[in-house]
C-alpha positions as CSV (number, residue, x, y, z in Angstrom):
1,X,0.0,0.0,0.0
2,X,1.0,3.2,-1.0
3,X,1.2,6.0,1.3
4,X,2.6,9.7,1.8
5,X,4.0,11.4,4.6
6,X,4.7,15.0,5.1
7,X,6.7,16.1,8.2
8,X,7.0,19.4,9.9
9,X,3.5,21.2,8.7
10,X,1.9,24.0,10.3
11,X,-1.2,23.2,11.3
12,X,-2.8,26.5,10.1
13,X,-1.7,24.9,6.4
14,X,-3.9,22.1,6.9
15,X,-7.9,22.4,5.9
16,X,-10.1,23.4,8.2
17,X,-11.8,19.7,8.4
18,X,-8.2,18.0,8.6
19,X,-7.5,20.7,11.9
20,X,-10.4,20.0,13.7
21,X,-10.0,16.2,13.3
22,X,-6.7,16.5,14.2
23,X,-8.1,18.5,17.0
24,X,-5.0,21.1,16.9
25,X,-4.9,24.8,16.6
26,X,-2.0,27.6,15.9
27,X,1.4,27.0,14.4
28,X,2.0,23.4,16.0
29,X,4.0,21.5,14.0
30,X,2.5,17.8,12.6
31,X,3.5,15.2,10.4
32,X,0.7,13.7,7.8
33,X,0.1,10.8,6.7
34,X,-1.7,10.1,3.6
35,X,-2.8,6.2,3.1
36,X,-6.0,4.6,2.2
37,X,-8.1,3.4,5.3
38,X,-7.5,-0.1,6.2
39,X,-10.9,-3.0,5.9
40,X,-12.8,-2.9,9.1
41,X,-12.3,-6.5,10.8
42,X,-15.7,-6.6,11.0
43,X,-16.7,-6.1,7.7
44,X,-17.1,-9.0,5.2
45,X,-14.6,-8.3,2.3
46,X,-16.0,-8.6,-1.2
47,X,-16.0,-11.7,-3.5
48,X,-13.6,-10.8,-5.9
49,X,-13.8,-14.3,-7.3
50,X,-16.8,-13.6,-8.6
51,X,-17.0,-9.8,-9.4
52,X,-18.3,-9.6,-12.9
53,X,-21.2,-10.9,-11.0
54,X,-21.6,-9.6,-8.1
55,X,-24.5,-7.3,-8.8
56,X,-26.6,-9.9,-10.7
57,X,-29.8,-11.2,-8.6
58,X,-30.9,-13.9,-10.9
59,X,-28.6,-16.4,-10.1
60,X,-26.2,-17.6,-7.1
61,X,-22.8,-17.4,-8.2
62,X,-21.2,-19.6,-6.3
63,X,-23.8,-22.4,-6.8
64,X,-22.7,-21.7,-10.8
65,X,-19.4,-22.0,-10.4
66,X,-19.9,-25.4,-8.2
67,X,-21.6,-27.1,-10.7
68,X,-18.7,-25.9,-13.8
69,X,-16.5,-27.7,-11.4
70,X,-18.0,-30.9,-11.0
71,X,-17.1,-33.7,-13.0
72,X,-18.7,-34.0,-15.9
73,X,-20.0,-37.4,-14.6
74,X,-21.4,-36.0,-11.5
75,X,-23.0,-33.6,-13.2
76,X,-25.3,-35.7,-15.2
C-alpha cells in the first residue's frame, strides 16, 4: 500500500476539516500521513472471485461456479 507522509507542517496549512479532526490549533507543528483506510475487521470483504457478478440477482454465483466444477459425470 502506498502511502505519503509529510513532516514538519503548520497546522494553520492544513484544511479546516483536517484541523479539527486533528483537533489542533496555531502554528504546531504535525506530520501527515496520507494512506487509504485499512478493511474494518468486521466487515465481510468482497467476493472478488466472482466480481463480474456480483450485482446480478438472478442467479447464485457460487452455486454456478460449483456445478462448472464438478465432473462432468457427477453432473449428469
Amino acid at each position: 500500500m502506498a502511502s505519503v507522509v509529510l513532516e514538519n507542517v503548520k497546522a494553520s496549512e492544513l484544511p479546516a476539516a483536517w484541523r479539527k479532526r486533528a483537533k489542533v490549533k496555531g502554528d504546531e507543528l504535525l506530520t501527515v500521513t496520507i494512506a487509504k483506510r485499512q478493511r474494518q475487521a468486521d466487515t465481510k470483504p468482497p467476493n472478488a472471485s466472482f466480481g463480474m457478478w456480483a450485482d446480478r440477482t438472478d442467479l447464485d454465483p457460487a452455486a454456478y461456479v460449483r456445478t462448472l466444477r464438478q465432473p462432468r459425470t457427477a453432473r449428469r
